[in-house]
N, C-alpha and C positions, 0 to 999 in steps of 0.2 A: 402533521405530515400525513398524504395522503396516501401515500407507495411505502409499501414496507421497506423498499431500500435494497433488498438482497432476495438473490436464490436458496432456495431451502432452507433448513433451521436454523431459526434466530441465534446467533450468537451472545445468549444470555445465560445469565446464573452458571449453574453447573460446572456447561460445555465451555464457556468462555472463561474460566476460571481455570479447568483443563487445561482449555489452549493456551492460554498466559504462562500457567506451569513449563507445561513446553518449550515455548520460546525462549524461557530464562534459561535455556537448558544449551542455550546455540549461539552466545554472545560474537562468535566467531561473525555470524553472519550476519551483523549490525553493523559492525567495524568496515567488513567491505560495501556497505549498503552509503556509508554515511564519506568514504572516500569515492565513491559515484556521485553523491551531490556535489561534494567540494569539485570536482572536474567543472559542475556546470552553474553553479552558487556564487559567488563573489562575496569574502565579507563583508558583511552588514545585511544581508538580505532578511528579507521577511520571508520565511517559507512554511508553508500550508502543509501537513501532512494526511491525505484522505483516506479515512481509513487505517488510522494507525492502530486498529488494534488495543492492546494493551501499553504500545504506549515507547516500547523500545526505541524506536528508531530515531522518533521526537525528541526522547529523552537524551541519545547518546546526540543527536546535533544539538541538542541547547548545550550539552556538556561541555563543546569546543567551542562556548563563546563567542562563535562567528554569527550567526546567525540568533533569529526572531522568531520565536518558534509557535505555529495552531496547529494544534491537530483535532478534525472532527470526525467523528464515529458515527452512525446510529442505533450503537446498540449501549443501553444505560450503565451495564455490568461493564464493560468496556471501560467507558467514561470513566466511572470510580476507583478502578483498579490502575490506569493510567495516573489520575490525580494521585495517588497516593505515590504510588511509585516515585512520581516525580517531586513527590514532596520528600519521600524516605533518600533521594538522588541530592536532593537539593539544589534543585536546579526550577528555570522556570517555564512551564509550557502553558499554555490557554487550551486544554482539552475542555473541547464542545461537544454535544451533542446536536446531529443533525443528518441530513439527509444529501449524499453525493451528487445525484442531479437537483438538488434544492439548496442551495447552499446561502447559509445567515451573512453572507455577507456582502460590501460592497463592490461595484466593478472596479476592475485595478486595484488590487486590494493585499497585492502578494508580487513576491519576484521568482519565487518559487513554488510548483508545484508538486507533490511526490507522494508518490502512490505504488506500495510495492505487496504481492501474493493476493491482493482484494481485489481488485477489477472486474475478474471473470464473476465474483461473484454478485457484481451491480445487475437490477434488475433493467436498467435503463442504460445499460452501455452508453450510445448517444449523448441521452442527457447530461451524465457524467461529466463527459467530453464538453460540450459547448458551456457549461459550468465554470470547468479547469480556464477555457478558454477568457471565459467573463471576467472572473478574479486574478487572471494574470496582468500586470503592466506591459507594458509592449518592450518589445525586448526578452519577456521574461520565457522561462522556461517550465514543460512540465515533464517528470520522467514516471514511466510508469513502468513496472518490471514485473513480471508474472509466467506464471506457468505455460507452457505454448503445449496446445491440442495435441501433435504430434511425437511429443517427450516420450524416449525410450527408457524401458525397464531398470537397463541399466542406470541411465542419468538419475532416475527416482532413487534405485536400491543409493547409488553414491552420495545424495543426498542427504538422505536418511541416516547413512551413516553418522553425517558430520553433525548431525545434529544430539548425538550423544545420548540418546534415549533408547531404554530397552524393556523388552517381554509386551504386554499387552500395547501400551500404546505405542511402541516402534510399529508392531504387525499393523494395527489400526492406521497409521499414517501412510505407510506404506499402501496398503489399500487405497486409503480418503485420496493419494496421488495418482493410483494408477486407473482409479474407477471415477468416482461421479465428479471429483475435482479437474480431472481432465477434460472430462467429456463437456464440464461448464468452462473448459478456457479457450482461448481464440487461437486462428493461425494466425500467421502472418497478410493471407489475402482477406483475413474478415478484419483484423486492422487496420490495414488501410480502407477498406469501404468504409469502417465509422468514420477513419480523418476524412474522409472525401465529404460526409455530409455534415463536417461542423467547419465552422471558418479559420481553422489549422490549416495553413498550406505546405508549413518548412517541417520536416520533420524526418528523423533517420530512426529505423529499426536493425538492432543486431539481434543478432540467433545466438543465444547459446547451449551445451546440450538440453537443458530446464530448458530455461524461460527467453523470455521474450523482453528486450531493453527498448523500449521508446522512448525518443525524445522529442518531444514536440517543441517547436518555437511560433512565440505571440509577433 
């Protein structure tokens, strides 16, 4: 890979070990992540998760059986901590390593694709996008769901809440949202400018207090 993939520090060892910790910490907000796909998924789908992290999200959709589950990272700590989980789940996911605008795979290669709190921090937005675009079958879908530039204090503090974590790393999070995690996420007019320059025509954005829901269609 010749792009590192992301903005600022690598999501290895340590820190991505941290954030895993975290996330187990907010099961709540998988559950509603993985009733957004079902809205736009169809049993039996094959669906890509980019950027899944450690792993959650892939994990709880292989869990409902409907679906065919990859999810590719670039970051190695990621990858291992995902396989295991999904092994300790017993369930089945293909977590790869690789690069979001480079992506191992073939065109049409997916019926889904889903990508939730990571985008902002692709170093290649665009490339991303016309990726998403390449590995989708026609017909198929990509949702992407993330933080919007504009996210009030409040919407953060409410967040944070739900995610069940306190003393240092609540304050820590709270910050990483209201400071350089926002500052690297998009509006809704620098959204649509990426859809304008990849070959996505159909697609709808909603607002909510957080984040940003797109849906692209192939």
């Amino acid at each position: 890979m010749t792009d590192k993939g992301y903005k600022g520090v690598g999501m290895e060892g340590a820190i991505a070990r941290w954030y895993a910790a975290g996330n187990d910490r907010s099961p709540d907000r998988y559950s509603e992540q993985v009733e957004r796909v079902r809205e736009l998924a169809g049993p039996g789908s094959e669906v890509l998760e980019v950027a899944p992290g450690p792993g959650n999200l892939s994990i709880a959709l292989a869990g409902t059986g409907d679906y065919t589950v990859t999810g590719l990272d670039i970051s190695r700590t990621f990858v291992e901590i995902a396989r295991a989980k999904a092994a300790e789940a017993g369930v089945q996911v293909d977590f790869r390593r690789g690069n979001a605008s480079a992506m191992p795979f073939g065109d049409e290669s997916f019926d889904f694709v889903v990508c939730c709190a990571a985008f902002k921090n692709f170093s290649d937005p665009v490339g991303a996008l016309h990726e998403m675009h390449r590995v989708l079958r026609p017909g198929g879908h990509a949702l992407i769901v993330d933080l919007r530039r504009d996210v009030s204090r409040q919407a953060v503090d409410d967040d944070v809440a739900r995610m069940g974590i306190s003393g240092p790393s609540r304050l820590f999070t709270k910050y990483a949202l209201r400071s350089f995690l926002r500052r690297r996420a998009y509006t809704r007019s620098e959204f649509e400018d990426f859809i304008a320059r990849t070959s996505f025509r159909t697609y709808d954005i909603h607002l909510s207090p957080l984040a940003l829901d797109v849906d692209l269609r192939k």
